[in-house]
PQR file with spaces between the fields and no chain letter, atoms N, CA, C, O and H, PARSE charges and radii, in Angstrom:
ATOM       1  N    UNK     1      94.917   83.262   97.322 -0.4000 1.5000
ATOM       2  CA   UNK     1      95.727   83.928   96.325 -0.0000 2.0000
ATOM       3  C    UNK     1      96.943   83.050   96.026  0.5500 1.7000
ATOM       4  O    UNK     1      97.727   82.790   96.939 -0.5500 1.4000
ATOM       5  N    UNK     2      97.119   82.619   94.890 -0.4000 1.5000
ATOM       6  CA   UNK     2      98.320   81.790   93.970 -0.0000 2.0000
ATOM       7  C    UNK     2      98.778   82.702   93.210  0.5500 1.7000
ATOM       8  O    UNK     2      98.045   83.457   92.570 -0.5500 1.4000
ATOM       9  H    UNK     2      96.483   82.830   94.148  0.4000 1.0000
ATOM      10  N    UNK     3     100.063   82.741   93.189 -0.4000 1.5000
ATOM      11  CA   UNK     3     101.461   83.153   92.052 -0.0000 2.0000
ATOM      12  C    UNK     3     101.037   82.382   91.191  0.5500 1.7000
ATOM      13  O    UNK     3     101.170   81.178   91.410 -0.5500 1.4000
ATOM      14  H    UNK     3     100.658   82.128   93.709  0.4000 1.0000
ATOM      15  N    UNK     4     100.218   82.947   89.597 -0.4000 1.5000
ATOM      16  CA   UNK     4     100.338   81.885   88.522 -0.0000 2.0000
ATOM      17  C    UNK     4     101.668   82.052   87.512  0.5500 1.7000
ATOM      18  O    UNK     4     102.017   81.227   86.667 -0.5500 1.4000
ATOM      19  H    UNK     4     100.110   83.925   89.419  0.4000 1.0000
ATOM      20  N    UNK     5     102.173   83.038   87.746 -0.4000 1.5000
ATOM      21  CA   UNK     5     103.681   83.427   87.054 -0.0000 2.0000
ATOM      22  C    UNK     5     104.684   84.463   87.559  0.5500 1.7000
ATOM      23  O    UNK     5     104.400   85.654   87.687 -0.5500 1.4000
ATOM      24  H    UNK     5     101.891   83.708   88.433  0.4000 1.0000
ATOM      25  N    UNK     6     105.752   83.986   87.808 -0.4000 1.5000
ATOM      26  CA   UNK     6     106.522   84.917   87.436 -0.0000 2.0000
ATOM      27  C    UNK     6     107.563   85.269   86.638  0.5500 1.7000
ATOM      28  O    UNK     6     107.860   84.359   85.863 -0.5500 1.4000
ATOM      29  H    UNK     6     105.983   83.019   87.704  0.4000 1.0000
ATOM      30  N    UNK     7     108.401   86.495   86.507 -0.4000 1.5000
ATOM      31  CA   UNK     7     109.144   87.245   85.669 -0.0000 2.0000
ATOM      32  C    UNK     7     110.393   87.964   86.618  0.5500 1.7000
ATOM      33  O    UNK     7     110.234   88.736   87.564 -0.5500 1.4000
ATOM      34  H    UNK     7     108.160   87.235   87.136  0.4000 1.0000
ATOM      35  N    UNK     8     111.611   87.479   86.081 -0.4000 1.5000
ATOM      36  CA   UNK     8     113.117   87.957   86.385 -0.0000 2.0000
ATOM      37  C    UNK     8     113.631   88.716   85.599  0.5500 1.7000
ATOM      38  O    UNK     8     113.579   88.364   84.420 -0.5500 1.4000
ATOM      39  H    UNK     8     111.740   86.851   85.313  0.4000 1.0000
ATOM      40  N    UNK     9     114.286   89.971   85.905 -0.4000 1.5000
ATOM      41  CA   UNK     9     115.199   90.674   85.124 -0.0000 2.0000
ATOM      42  C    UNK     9     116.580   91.274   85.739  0.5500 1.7000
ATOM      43  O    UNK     9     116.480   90.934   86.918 -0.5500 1.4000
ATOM      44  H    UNK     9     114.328   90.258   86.862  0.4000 1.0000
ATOM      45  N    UNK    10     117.426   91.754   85.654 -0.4000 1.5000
ATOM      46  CA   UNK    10     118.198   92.538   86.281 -0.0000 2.0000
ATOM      47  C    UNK    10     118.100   93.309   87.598  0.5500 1.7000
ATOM      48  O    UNK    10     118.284   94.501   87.354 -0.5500 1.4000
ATOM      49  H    UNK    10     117.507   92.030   84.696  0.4000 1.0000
ATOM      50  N    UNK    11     117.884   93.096   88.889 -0.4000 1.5000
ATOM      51  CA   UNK    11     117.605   93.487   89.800 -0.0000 2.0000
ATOM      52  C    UNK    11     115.954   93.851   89.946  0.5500 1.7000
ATOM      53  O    UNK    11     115.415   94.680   90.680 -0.5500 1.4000
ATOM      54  H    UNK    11     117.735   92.127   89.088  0.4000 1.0000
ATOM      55  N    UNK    12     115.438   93.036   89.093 -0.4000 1.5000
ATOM      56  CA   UNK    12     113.850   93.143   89.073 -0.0000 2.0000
ATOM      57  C    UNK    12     112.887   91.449   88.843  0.5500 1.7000
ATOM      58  O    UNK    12     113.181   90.397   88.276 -0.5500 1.4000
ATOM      59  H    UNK    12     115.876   92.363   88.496  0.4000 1.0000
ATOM      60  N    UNK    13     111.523   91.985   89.708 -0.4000 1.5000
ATOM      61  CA   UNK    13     111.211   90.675   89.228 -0.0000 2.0000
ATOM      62  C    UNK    13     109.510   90.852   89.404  0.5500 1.7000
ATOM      63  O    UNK    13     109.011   91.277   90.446 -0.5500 1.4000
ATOM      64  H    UNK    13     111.284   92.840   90.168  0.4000 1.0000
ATOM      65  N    UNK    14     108.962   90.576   88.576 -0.4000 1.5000
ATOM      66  CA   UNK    14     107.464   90.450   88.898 -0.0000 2.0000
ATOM      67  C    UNK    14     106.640   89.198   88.832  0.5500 1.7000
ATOM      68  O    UNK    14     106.893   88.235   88.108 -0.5500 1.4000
ATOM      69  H    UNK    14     109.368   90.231   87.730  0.4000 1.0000
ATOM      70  N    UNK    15     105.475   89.323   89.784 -0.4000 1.5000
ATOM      71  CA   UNK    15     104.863   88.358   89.836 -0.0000 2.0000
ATOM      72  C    UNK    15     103.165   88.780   89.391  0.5500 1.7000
ATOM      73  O    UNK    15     102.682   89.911   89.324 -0.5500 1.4000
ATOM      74  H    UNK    15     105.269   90.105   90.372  0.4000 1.0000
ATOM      75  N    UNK    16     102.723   87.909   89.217 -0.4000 1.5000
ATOM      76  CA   UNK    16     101.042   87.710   88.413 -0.0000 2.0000
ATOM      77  C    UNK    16     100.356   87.089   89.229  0.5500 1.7000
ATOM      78  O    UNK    16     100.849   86.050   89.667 -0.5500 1.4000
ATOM      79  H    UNK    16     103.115   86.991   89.272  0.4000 1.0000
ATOM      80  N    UNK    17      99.380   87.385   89.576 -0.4000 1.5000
ATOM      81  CA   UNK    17      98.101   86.544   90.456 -0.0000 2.0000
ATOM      82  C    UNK    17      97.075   86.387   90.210  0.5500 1.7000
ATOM      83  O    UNK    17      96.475   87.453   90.065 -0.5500 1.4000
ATOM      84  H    UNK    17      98.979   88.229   89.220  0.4000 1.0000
ATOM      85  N    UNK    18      96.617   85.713   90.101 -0.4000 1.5000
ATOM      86  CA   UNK    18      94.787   86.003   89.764 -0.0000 2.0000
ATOM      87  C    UNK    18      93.975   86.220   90.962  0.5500 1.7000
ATOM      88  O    UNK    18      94.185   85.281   91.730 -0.5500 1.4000
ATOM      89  H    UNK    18      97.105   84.847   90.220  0.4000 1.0000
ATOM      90  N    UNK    19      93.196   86.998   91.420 -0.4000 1.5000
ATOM      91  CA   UNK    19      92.764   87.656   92.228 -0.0000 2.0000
ATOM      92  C    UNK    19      91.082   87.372   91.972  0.5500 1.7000
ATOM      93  O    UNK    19      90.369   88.147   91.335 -0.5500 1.4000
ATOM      94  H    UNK    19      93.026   87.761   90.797  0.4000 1.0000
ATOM      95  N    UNK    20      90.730   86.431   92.439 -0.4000 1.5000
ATOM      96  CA   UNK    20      88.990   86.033   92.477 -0.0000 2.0000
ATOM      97  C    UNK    20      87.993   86.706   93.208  0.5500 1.7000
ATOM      98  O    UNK    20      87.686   86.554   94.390 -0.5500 1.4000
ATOM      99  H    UNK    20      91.309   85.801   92.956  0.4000 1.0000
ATOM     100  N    UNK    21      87.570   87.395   92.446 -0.4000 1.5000
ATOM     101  CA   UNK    21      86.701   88.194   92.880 -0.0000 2.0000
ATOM     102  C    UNK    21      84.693   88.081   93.641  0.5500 1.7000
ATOM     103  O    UNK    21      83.991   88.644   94.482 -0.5500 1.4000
ATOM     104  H    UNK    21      87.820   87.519   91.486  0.4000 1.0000
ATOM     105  N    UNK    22      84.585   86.699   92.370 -0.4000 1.5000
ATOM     106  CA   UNK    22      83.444   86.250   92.679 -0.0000 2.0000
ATOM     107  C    UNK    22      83.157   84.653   92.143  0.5500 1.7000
ATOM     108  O    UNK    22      84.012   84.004   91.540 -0.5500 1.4000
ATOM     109  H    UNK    22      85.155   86.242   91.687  0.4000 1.0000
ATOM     110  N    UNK    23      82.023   84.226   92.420 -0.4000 1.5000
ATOM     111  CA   UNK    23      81.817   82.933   91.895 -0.0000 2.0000
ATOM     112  C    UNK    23      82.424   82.690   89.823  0.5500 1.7000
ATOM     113  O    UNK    23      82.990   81.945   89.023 -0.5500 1.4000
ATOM     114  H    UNK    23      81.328   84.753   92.910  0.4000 1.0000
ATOM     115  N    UNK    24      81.854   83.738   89.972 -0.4000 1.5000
ATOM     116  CA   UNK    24      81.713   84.070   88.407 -0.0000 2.0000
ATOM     117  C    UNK    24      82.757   84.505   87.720  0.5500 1.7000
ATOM     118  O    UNK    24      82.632   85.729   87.699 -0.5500 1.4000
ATOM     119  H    UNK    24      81.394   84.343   90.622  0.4000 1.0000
ATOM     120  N    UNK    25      84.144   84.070   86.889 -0.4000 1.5000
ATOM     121  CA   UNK    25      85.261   84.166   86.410 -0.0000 2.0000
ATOM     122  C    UNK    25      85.667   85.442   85.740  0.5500 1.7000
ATOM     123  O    UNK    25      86.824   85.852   85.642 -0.5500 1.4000
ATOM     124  H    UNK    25      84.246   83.075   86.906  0.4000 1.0000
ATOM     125  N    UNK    26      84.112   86.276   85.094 -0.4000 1.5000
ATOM     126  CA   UNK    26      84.003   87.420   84.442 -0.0000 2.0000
ATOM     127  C    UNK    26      84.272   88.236   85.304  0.5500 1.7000
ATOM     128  O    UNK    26      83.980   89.338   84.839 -0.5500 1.4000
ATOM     129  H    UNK    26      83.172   85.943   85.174  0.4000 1.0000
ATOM     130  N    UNK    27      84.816   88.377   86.691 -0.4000 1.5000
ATOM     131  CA   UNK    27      84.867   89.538   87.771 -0.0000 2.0000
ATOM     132  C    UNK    27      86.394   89.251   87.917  0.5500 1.7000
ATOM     133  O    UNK    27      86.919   90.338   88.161 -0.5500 1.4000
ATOM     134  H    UNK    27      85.053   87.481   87.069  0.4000 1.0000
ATOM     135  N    UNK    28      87.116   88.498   87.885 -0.4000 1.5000
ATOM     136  CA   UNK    28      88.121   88.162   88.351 -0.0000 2.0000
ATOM     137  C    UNK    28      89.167   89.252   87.972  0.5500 1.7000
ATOM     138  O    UNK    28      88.929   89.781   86.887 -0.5500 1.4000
ATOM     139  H    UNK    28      86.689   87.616   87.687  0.4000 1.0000
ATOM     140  N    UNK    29      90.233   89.688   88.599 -0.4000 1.5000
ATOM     141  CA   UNK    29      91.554   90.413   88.135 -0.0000 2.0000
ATOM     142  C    UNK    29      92.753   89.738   88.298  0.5500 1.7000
ATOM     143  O    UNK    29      92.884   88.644   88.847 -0.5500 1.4000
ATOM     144  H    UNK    29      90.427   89.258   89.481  0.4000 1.0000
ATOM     145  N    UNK    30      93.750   90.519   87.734 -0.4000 1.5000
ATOM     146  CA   UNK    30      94.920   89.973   88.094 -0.0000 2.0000
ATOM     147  C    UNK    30      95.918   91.044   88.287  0.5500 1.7000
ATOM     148  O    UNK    30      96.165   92.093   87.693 -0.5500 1.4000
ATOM     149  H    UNK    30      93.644   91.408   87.288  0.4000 1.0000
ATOM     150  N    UNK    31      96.433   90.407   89.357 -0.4000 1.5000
ATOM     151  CA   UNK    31      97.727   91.586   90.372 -0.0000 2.0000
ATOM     152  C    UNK    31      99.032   90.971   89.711  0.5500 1.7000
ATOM     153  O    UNK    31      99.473   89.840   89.505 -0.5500 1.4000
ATOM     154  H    UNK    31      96.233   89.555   89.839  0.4000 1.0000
ATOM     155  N    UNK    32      99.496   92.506   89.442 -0.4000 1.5000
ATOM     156  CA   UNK    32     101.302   92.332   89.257 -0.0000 2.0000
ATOM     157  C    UNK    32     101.766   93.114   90.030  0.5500 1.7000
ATOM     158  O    UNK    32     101.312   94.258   90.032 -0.5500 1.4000
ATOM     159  H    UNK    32      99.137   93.424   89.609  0.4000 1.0000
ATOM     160  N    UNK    33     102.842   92.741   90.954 -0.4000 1.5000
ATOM     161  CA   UNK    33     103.199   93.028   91.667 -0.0000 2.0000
ATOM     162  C    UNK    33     104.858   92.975   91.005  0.5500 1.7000
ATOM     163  O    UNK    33     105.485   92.011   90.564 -0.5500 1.4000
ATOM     164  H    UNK    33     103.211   91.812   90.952  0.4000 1.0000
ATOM     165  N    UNK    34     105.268   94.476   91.149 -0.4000 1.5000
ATOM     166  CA   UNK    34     106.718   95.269   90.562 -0.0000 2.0000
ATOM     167  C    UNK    34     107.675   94.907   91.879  0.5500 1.7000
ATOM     168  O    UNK    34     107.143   95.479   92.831 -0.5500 1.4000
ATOM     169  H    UNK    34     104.760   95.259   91.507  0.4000 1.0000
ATOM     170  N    UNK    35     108.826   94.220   92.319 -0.4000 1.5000
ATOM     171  CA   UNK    35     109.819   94.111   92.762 -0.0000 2.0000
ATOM     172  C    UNK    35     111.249   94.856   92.219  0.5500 1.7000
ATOM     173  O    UNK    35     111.757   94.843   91.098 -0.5500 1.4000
ATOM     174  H    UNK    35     109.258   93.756   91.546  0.4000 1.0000
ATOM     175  N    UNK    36     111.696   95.528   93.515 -0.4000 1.5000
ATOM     176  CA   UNK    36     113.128   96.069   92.548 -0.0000 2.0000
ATOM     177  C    UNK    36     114.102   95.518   93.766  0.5500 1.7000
ATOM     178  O    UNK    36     113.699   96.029   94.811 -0.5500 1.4000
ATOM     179  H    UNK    36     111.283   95.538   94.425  0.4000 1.0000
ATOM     180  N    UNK    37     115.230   94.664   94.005 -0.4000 1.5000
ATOM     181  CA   UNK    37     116.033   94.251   95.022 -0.0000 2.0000
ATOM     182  C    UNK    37     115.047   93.250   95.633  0.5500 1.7000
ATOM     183  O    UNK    37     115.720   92.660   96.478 -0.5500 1.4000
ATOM     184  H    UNK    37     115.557   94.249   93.156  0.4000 1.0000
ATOM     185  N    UNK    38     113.940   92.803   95.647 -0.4000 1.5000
ATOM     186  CA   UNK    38     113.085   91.875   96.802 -0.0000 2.0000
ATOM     187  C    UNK    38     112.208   92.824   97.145  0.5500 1.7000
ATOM     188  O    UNK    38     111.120   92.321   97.425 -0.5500 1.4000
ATOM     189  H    UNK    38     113.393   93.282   94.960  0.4000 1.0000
ATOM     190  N    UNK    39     112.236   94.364   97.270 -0.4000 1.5000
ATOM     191  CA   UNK    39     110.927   94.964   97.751 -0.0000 2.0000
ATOM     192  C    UNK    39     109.833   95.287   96.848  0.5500 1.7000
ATOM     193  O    UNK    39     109.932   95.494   95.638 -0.5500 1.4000
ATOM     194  H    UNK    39     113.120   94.773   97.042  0.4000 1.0000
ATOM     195  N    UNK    40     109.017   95.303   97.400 -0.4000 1.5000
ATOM     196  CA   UNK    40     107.392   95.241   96.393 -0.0000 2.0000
ATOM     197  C    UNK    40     107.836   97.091   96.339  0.5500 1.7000
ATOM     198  O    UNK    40     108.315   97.757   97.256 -0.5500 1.4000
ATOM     199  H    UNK    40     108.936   95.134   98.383  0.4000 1.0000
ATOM     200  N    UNK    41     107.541   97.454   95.210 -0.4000 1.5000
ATOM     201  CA   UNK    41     107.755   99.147   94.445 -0.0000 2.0000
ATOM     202  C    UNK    41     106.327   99.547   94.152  0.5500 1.7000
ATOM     203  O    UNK    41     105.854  100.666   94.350 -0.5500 1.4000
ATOM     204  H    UNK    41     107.151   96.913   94.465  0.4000 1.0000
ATOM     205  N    UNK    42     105.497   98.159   93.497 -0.4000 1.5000
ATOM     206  CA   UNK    42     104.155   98.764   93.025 -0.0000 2.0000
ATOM     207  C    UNK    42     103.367   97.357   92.592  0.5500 1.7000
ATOM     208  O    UNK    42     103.671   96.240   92.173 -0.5500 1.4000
ATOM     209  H    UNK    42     105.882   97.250   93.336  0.4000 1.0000
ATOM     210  N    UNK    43     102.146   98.118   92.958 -0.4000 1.5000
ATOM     211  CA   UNK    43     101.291   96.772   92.575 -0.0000 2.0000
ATOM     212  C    UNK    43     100.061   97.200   91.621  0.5500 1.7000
ATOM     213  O    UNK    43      99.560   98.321   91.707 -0.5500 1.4000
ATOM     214  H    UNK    43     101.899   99.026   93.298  0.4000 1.0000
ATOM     215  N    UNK    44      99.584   96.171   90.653 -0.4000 1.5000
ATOM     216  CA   UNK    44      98.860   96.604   90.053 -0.0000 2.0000
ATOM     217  C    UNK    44      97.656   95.802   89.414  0.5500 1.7000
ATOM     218  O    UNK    44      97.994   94.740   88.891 -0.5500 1.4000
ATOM     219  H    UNK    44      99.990   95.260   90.582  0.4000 1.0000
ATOM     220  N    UNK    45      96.556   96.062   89.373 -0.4000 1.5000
ATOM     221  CA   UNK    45      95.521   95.254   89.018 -0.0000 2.0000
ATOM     222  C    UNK    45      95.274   95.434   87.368  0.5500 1.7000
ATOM     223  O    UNK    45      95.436   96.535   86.842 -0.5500 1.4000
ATOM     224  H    UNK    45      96.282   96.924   89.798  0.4000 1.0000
ATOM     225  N    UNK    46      94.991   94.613   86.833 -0.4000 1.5000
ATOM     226  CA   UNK    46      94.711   94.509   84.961 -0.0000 2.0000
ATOM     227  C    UNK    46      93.608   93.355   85.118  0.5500 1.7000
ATOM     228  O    UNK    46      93.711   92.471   85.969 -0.5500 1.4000
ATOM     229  H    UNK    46      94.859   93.719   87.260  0.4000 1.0000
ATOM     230  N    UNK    47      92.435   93.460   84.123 -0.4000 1.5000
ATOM     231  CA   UNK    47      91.734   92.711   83.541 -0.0000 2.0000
ATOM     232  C    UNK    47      91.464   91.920   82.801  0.5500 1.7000
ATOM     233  O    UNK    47      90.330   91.446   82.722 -0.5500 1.4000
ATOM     234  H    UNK    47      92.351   94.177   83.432  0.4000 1.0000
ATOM     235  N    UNK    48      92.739   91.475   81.849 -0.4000 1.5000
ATOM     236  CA   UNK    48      92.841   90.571   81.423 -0.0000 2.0000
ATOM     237  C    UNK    48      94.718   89.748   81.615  0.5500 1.7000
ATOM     238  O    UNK    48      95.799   90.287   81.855 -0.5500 1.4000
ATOM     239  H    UNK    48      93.660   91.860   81.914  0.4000 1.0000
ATOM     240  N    UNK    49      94.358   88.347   81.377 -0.4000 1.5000
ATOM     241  CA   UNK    49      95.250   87.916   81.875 -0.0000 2.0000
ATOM     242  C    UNK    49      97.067   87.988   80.758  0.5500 1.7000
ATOM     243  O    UNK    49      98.211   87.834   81.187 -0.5500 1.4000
ATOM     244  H    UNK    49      93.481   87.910   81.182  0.4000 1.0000
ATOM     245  N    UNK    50      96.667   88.231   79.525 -0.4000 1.5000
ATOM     246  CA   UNK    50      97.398   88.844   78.695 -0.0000 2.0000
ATOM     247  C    UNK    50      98.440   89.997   79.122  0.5500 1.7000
ATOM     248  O    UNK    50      99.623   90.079   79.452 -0.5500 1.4000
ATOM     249  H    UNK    50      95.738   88.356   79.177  0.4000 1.0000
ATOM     250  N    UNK    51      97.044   91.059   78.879 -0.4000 1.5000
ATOM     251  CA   UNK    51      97.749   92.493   79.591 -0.0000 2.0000
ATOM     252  C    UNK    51      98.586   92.329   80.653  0.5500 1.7000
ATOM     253  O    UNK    51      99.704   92.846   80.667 -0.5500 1.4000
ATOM     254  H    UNK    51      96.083   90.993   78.611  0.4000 1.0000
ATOM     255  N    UNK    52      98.039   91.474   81.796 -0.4000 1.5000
ATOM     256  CA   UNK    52      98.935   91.630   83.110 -0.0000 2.0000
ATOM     257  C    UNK    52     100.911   90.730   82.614  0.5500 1.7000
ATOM     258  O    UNK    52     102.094   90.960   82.866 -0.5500 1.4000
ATOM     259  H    UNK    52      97.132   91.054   81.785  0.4000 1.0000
ATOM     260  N    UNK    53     100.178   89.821   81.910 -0.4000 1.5000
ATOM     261  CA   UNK    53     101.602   88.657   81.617 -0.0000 2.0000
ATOM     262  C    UNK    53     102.678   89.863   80.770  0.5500 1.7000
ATOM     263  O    UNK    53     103.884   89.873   81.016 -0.5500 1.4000
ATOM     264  H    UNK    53      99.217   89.634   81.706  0.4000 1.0000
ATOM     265  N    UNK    54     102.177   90.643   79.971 -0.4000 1.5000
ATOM     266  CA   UNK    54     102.885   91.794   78.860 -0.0000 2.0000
ATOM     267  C    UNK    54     103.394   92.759   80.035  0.5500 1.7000
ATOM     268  O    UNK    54     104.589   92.980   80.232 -0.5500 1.4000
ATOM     269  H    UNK    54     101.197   90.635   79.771  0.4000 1.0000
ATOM     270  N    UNK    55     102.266   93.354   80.854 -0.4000 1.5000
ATOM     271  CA   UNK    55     103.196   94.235   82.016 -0.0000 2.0000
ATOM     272  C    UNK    55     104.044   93.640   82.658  0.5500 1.7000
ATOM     273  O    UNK    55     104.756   94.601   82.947 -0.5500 1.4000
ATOM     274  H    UNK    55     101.296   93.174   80.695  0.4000 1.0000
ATOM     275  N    UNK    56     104.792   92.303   83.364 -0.4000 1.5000
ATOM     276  CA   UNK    56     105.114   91.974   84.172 -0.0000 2.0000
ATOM     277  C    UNK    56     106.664   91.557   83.458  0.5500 1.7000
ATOM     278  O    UNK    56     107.744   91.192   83.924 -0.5500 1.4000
ATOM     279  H    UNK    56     104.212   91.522   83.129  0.4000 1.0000
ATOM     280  N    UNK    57     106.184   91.800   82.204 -0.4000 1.5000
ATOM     281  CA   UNK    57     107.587   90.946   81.082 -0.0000 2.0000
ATOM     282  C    UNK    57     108.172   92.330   80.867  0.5500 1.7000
ATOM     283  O    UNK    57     109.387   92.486   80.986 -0.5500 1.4000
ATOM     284  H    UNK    57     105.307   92.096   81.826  0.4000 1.0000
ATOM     285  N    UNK    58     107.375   93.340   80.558 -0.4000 1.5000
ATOM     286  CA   UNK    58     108.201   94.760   80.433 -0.0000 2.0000
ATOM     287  C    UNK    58     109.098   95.567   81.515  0.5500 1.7000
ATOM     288  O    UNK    58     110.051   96.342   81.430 -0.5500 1.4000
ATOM     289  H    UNK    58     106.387   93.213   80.462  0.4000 1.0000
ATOM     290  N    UNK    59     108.303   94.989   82.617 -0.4000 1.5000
ATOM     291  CA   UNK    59     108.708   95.481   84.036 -0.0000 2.0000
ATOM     292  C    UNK    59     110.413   94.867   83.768  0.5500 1.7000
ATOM     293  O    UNK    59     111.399   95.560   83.518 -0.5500 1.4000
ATOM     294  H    UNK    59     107.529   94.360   82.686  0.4000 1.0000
ATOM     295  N    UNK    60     110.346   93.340   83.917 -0.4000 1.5000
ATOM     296  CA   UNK    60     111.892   92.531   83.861 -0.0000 2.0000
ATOM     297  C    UNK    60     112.933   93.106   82.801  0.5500 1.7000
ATOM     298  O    UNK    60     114.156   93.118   82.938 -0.5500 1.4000
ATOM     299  H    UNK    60     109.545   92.777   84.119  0.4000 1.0000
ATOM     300  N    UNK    61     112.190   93.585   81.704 -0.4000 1.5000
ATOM     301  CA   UNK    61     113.278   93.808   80.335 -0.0000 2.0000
ATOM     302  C    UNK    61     113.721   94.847   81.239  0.5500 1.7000
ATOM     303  O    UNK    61     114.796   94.711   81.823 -0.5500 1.4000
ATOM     304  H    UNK    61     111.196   93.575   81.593  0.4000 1.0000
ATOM     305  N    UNK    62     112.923   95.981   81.430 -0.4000 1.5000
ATOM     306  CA   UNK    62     113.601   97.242   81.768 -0.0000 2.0000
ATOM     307  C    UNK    62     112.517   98.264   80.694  0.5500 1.7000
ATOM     308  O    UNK    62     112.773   99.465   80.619 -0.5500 1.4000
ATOM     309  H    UNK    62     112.050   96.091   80.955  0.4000 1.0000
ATOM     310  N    UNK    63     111.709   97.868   80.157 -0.4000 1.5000
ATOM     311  CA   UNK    63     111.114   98.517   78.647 -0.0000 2.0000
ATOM     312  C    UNK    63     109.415   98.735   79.206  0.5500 1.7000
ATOM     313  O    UNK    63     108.475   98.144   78.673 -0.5500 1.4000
ATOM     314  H    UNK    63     111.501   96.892   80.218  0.4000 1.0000
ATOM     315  N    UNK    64     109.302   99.451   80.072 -0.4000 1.5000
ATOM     316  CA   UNK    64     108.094  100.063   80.657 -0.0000 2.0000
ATOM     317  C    UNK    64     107.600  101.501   80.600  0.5500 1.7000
ATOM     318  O    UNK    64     106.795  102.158   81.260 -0.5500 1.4000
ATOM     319  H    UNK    64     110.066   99.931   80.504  0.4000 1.0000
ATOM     320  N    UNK    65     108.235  101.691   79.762 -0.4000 1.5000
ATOM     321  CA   UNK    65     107.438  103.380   79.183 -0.0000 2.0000
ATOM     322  C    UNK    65     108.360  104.285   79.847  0.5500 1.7000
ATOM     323  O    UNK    65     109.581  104.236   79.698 -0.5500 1.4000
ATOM     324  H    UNK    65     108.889  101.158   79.226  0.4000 1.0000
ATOM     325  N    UNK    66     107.477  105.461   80.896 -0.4000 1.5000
ATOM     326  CA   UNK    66     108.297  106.082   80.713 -0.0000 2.0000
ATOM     327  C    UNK    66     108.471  106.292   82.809  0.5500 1.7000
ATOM     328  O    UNK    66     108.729  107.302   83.463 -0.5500 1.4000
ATOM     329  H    UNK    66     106.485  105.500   81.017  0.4000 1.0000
ATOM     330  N    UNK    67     108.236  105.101   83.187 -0.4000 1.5000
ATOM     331  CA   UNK    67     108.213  104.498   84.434 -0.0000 2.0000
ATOM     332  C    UNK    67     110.007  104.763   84.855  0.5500 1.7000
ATOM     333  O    UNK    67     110.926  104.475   84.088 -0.5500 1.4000
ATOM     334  H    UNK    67     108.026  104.280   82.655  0.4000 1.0000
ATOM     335  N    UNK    68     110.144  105.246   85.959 -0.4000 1.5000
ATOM     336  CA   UNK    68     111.653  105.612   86.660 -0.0000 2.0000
ATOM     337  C    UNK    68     111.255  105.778   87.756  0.5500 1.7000
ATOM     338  O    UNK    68     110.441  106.636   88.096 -0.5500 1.4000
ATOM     339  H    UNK    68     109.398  105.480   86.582  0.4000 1.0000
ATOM     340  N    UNK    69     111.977  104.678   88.700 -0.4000 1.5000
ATOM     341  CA   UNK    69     111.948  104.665   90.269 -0.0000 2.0000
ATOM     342  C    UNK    69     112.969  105.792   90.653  0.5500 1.7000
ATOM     343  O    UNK    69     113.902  106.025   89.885 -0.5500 1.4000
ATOM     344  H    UNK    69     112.639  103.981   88.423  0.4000 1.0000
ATOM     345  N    UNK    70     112.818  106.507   91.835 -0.4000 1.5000
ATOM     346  CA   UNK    70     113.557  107.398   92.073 -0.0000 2.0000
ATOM     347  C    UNK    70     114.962  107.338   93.002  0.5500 1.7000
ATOM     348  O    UNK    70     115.841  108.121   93.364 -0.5500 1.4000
ATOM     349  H    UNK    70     112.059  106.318   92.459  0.4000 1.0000
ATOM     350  N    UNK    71     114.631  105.960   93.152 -0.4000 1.5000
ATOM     351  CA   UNK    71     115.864  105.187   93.883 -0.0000 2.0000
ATOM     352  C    UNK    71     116.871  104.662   92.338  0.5500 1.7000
ATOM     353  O    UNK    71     118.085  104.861   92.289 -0.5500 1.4000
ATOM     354  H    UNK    71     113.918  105.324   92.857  0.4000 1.0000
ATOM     355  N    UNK    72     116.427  104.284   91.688 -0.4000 1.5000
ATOM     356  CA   UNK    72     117.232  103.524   90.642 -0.0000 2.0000
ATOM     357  C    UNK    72     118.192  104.670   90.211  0.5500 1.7000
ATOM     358  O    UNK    72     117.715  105.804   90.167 -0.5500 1.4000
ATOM     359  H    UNK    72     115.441  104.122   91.727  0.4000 1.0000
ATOM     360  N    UNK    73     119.744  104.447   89.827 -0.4000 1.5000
ATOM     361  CA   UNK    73     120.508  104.871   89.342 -0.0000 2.0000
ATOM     362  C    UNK    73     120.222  104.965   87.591  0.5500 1.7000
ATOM     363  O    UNK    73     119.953  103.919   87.000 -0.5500 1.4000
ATOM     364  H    UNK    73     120.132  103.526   89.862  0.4000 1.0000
ATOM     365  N    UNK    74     120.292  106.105   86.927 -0.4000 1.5000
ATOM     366  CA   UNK    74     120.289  106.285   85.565 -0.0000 2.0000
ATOM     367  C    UNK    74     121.807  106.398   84.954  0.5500 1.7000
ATOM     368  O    UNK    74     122.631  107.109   85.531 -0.5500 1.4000
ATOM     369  H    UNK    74     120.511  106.954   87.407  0.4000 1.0000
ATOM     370  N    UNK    75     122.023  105.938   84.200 -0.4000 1.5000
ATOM     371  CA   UNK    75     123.546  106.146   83.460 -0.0000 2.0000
ATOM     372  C    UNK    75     123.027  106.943   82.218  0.5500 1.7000
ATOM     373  O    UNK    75     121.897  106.962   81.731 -0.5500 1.4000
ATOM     374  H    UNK    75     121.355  105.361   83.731  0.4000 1.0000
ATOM     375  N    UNK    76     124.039  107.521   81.885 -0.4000 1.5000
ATOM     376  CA   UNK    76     123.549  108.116   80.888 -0.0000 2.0000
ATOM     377  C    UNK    76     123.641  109.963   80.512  0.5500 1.7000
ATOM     378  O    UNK    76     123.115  110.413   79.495 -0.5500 1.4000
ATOM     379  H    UNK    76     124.957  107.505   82.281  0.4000 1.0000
C-alpha cells in the first residue's frame, strides 16, 4: 500500500491509496482516509480514482455535505 496523494486543509488532511485488489486493475479501489488533528476520523473506499481525489479535496476545503464530527467546534 502507497500514498498516491495527499490533501491539507485547516486542521484536516486526507490521504488516497490505491488498494490492489487483484492481478487485474479492474478490481482495484482506492482508500481515503479523513484525518482531523493527525487522527484517522474515517476511512473510505471509492472506485474510481477521480471520485476518491474529489472526496479527499472536499474533506480539506471543509465542503463535504452534510458530514459534522462531533468533536469539531461549530461557530455559528
Amino acid at each position: 500500500m502507497e500514498i498516491y496523494s495527499e490533501y491539507y486543509g485547516t486542521g484536516r488532511k486526507a490521504t488516497v491509496t490505491r488498494l490492489k485488489r487483484s492481478w487485474d486493475s479492474r478490481f482495484d479501489v482506492w482508500e481515503v482516509a479523513l484525518y482531523v488533528e493527525n487522527r484517522v476520523v474515517q476511512r473510505t473506499t471509492i472506485r474510481t480514482e477521480s471520485e476518491a481525489e474529489d472526496f479527499a479535496e472536499s474533506w480539506c476545503q471543509g465542503s463535504d455535505g452534510n458530514q459534522i464530527l462531533l468533536n469539531e467546534v461549530i461557530n455559528g
